[in-house]
Structures are given as C-alpha cells and as structure tokens.
C-alpha positions, 0 to 999 in steps of 0.5 A: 354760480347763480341760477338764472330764470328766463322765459323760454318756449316749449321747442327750446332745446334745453326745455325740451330736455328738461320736460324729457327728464321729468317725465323720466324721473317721475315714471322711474320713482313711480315704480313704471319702466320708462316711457317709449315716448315723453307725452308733449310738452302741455298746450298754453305754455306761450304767450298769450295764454301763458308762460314757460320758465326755466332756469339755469346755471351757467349754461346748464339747464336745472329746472322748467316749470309753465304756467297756463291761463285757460280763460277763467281767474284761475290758471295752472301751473304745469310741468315743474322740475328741478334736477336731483343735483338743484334741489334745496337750493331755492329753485323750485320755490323760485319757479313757482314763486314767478309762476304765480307772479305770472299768472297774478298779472294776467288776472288770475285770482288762483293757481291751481296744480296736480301731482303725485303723492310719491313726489313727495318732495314736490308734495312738501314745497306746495304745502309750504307754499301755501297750497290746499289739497282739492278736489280732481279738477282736470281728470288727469290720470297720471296724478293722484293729488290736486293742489290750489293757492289763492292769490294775493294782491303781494 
C-alpha cells in the first residue's frame, strides 16, 4: 500500500497521536521514564506561519512532521517522526523533502532543525539530506545536536 502525505492541523486526532508517540519513543531511548505529559505540540505549525504534514497508509497514521516560518528566511523544521514499522521505506526523506518545498515557497532561503545525538537514525537522514551540524541556535534543552540546510532554487 501507498503512503500518503497530507496537510493537517495540530488538533488532528491522528497528529496528535503521532506528536504523542515521538515523544514517547524519544524519551524511552534516551534512557528517561515516560513522560507524565506530552509537551504541546510547537506553536506555527498552521498557515500562515507554517505547516503540519503527515502521512499515512491507508488509514493508519505512520509519520508527522511541521514546518514553521518565524519571520526571517529561515524556517525550522519541528516534530518529525516516522513509526519503527515505516522506516526505511522513503517516509521520512519524504517528509522532509516536502518540508523544505514548503518553507522554499514561503521564501525561505534555509532549514534549520535540532535533535538528539542518539536518534541516530534521525542524525543519519539529515546528514544524507544535505544538512550541516550548527551551532545551538534556539536553546532547547532537550536537543543536543542542531542541523541546517541551504535551500535551493530545485
């Protein structure tokens, strides 16, 4: 079967799910319990300041990822995740790939993204992407690595 990349909002059931489930995963392989509370899903993910994607196949949810554009040429790729069962299938280069399409027709001239050096799967498809370890450039203490990727006219 197909999977399928729509836009979305952040009250979807589904993205909330799938915002749910990163958080989960992340904090579990991080080697922290599981979180009381799943932090909200980041502000700017809705037009017109950005977008929220997700994917499916069928009618299962499989991977979300957002896009924000915060009034400057760059914009920042938030919350992407693919499901354990979906990964090495293309989805999340996908994703991204249609993240940065977004944030090219809005202007922007740069992606930038943070996360966490034992994603490592994560780590590995934004290096093969293109992106470039930076410096700290939003303070989030939950990440340890921050990427960015210029943008280009194709």
């Amino acid at each position: 079967m197909q999977v399928e990349l729509s836009r979305t909002t952040p009250q979807d059931p589904a993205a909330v799910v799938m915002h749910e489930a990163l958080y989960r995963e992340a904090d579990e392989r991080g080697g922290l319990p599981p979180p009381i509370a799943v932090p909200a899903m980041p502000v700017g993910l809705t037009p017109p300041t950005g977008a929220l994607l997700i994917a499916h196949e069928g009618l299962e949810p499989v991977g979300i990822g957002g896009v924000r554009h915060l009034g400057t040429d760059v914009a920042e790729v938030k919350s992407m995740y693919v499901r354990p069962s979906h990964r090495g299938r293309g989805v999340a280069r996908r994703l991204l790939e249609e993240l940065e399409s977004i944030a090219r027709e809005h202007g922007c001239l740069a992606v930038r993204l943070d996360s966490s050096r034992y994603l490592t799967e994560a780590v590995s498809l934004y290096r093969s992407a293109g992106y470039e370890e930076i410096a700290d450039y939003n303070g989030n203490r939950s990440a340890d690595i921050w990427f960015e990727r210029p943008l280009t006219s194709g």
